[in-house]
N, C-alpha and C positions, 0 to 999 in steps of 0.2 A: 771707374771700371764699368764697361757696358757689356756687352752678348753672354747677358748670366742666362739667356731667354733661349730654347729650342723650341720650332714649330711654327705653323702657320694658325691653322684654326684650334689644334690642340698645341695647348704652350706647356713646358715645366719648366717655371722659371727657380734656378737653384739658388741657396746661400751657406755660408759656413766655411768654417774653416778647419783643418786637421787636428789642430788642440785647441781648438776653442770651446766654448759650451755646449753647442750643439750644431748640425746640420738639419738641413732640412728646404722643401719647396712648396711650389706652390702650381699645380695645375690646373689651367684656365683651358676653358672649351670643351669640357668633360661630355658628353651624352646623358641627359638625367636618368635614370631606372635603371639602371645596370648595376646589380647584386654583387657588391663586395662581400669576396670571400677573405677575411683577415688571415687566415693559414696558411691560405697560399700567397699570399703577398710575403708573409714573415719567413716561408720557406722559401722564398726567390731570395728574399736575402741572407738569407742560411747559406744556400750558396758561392755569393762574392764575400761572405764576410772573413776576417783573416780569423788564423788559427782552428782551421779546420782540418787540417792534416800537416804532416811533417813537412810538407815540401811549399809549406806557405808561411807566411812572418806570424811570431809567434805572439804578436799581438792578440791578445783577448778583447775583441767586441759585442757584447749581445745583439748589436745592431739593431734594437728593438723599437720601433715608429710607431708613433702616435698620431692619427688624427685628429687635426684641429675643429676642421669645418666642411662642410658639403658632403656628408656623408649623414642620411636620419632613416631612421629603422632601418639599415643595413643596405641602405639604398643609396646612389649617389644623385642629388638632388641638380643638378645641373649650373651651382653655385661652387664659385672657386673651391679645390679641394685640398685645404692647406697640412702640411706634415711635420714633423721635426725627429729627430733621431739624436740622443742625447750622446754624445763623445765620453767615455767612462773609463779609458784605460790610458790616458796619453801618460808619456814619460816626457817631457818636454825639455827635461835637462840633459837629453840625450844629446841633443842639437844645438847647448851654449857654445862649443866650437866652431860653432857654420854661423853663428851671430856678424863673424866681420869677415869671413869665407867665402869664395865662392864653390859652390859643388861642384865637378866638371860634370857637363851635360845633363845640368838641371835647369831650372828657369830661375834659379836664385840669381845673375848678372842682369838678365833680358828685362827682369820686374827691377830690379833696381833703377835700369838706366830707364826704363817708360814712366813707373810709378815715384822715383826718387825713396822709396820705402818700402820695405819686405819684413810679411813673418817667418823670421827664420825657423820653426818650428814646425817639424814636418816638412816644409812648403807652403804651410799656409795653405790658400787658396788652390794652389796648382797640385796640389795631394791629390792623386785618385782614392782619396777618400771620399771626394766628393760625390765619385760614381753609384755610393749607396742611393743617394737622392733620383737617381737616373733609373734604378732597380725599381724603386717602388712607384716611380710613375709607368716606366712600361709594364710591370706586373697588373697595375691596372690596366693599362693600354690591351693586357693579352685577354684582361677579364673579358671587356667589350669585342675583342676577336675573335673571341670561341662559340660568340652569339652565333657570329660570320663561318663558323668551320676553321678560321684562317688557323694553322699552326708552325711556331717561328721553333727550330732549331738548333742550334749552336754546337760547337765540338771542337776538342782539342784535335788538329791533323797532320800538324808538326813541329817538332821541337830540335830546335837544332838544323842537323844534318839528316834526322829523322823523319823520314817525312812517310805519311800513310796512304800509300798509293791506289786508291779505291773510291771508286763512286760512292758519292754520300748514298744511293741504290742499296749497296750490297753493303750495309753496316747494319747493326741494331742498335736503335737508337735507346733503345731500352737498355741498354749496359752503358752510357753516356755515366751516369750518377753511382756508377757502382766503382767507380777508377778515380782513383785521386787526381791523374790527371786531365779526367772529362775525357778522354777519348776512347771510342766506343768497340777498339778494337781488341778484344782479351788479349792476341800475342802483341802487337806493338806497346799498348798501356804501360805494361811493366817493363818492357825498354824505354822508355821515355821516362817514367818516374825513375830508374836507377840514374837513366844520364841529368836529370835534375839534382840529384840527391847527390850526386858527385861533385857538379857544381856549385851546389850550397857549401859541400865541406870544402873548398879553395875560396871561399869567401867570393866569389865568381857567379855571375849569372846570365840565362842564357835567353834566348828567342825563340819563334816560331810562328805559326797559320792557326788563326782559329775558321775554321768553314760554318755558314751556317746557309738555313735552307727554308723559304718561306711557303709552303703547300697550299695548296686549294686558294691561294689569292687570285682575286676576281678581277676579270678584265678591267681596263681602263685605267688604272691610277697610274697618276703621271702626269704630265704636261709636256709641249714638245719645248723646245728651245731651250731658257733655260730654269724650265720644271723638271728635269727630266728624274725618274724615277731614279735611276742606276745613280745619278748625280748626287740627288740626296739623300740615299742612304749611302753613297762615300765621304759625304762629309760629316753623317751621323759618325759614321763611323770613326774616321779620322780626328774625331773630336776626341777620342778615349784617349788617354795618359798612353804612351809609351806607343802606339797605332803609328807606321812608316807609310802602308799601303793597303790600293784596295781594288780587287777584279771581281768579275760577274760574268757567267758563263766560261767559255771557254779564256776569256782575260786573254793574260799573258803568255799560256801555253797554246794560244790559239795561232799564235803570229807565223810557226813553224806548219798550219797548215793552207794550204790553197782554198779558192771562196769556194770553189765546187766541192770541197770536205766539209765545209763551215753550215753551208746554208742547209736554212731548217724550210724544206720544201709541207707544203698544206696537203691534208688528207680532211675529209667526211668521214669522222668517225662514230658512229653512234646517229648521225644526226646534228653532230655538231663540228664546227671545223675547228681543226688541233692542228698539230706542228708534229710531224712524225718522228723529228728527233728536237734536241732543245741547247745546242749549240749558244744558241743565244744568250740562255740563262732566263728565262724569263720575262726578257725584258726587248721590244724592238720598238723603235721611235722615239725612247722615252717613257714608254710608256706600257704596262703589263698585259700580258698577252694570253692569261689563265694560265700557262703551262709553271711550273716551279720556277721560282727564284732562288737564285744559289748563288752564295759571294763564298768570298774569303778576305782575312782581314789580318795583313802583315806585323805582329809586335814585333818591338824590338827589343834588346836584354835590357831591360831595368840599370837606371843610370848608377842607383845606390850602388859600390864594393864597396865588403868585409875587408877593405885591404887598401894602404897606404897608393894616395895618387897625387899627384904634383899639382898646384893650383896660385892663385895666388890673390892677396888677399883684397880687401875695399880700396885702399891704395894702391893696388896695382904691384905689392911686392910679395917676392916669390914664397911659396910658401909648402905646404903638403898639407894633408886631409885623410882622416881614417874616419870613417863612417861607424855609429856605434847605431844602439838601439836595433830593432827588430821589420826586418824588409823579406820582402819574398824573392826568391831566387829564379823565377820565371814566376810572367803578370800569366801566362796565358790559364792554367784552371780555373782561378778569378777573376778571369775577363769574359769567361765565358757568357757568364746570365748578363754581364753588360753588354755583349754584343745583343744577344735576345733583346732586350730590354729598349736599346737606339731602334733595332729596327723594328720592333713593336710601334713604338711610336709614331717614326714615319710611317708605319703601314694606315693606322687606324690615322692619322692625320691627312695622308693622303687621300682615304673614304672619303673623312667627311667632306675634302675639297671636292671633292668628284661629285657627292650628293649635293654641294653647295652650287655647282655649278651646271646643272642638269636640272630640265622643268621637270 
């Protein structure tokens, strides 16, 4: 198995598995002198970790990471920055019946027929469990960002059929962590966690948009063809467990407007030339244009049901499957600090290519 590796000049390369001993990575390309705040890394992953409210799997993980190396008097030395985060709550006999099973709409058939072997426990490998390791490289990533001003966003903006129709503008983003389900909006919030919680009790789970919004990023990052910015933060993204789709600027509700609606005409503003609206998203040629970046980023419902599905087994014969053990009923309030986290990454990986490639 190869592409465990995200990144150009900053790498986090993952490993680990769902119930196995540990997780954990390794980031390479790090910036040396940049002040680790260990709190705030442990609260990013306070965040995605499960069993932090009722409408996520009741799994219990402290999620707690340890640095190995590249980290001396509170500094990161510019030496690989290696991690691991110890696995402490698996129930592993939840999943002896998916041993010779296949799960519908999991990657337990597709690892079989490429790898000819699977851990059937959890997923193994393809658990978005993995995505802790992904948290605490971008947590670092944001350390290094805030040197830069850059600040990366995230939010719960629809679930279901629910969907919160408002400019990331007119939100406070300051009520984001106060909502179980990360969305920043006090009336919609609690209709979304009732229609999750409904779902949980049918053994059912549901989908939705996480939005997130990249501020004060500096001109130039990018590359034209195929560098292009918008391009790889959709495949950061798209790399996330249960992630369908992915738009930037006006995306997909743009299609319904004409180019004379769309384009983002230049203004002198200050002294400096801007974009007097930002249709775009941030983003034109590939490549960032100072004004905000703002995506959104499609889940889908979670393949686990609490409930009898038709399947059929290693041999091909027909069979059914009840999912036991403890799953969350929508990825999206836990997918949140992962989305921060991807495009954290690509943002500060982008810099340095920019710095790399400029006298």
């Amino acid at each position: 198995m190869y592409n465990n590796t995200f990144g150009h000049l900053l790498r986090l390369t993952t490993f680990g598995e769902s119930h196995g001993i540990a997780i954990g990575g390794v980031i390479d390309g790090f910036p040396a002198n940049i002040v680790i705040d260990y709190q705030f890394i442990q609260r990013e992953l306070d965040r995605r970790k499960p069993g932090q409210s009722k409408i996520t799997t009741a799994r219990k993980e402290s999620d707690k990471v340890e640095f190995l190396s590249g980290i001396f008097e509170g500094k990161t030395t510019g030496c690989p920055i290696g991690f691991e985060i110890r696995n402490t709550n698996q129930h592993s006999s939840d999943y002896e019946e998916m041993r010779h099973r296949y799960r519908p709409s999991h990657a337990d058939y597709t690892y079989t027929q490429k790898y000819g072997f699977r851990d059937h426990r959890g997923g193994g490998r393809s658990s978005a469990r993995e995505t802790a390791c992904r948290v605490v490289g971008g947590a670092i990533a944001k350390l290094a960002l805030k040197q830069l001003g850059i600040k990366i966003t995230a939010y719960t903006s629809q679930v279901g059929a629910l969907k919160l129709n408002k400019s990331y503008k007119e939100l406070d983003f300051e009520h984001i962590e106060q909502e179980a389900t990360r969305c920043p909006d006090p009336t919609m919030a609690p209709k979304m966690e009732s229609l999750i919680s409904e779902i949980k009790e049918k053994g059912d789970t549901i989908g939705g948009v996480i939005s997130c919004v990249i501020a004060h990023c500096p001109i130039g990052l990018g590359q034209p063809i195929f560098g292009r910015l918008g391009a790889q933060l959709a495949q950061a993204m798209l790399s996330i467990n249960a992630a369908k789709g992915f738009d930037y600027g006006e995306g997909f509700s743009g299609l319904e407007m004409l180019g004379s609606e769309q384009k983002d005409c230049f203004e002198n503003r200050d002294g400096k030339i801007r974009t007097q609206t930002n249709h775009s998203g941030g983003i034109q040629g590939g490549i960032s244009n100072g004004e905000d970046i703002y995506f959104r980023v499609a889940f889908k419902p979670i393949a686990t049901l609490l409930m009898e599905q038709k399947t059929v087994d290693i041999n091909g014969n027909e069979t059914s499957i009840t999912a036991r053990g403890r799953h969350d009923p929508c990825v999206l309030p836990r997918a949140v600090p992962i989305v921060e986290a991807m495009a954290a990454m690509t943002i500060l990986d982008n810099y340095l290519l920019d710095k790399a490639s400029r006298l």
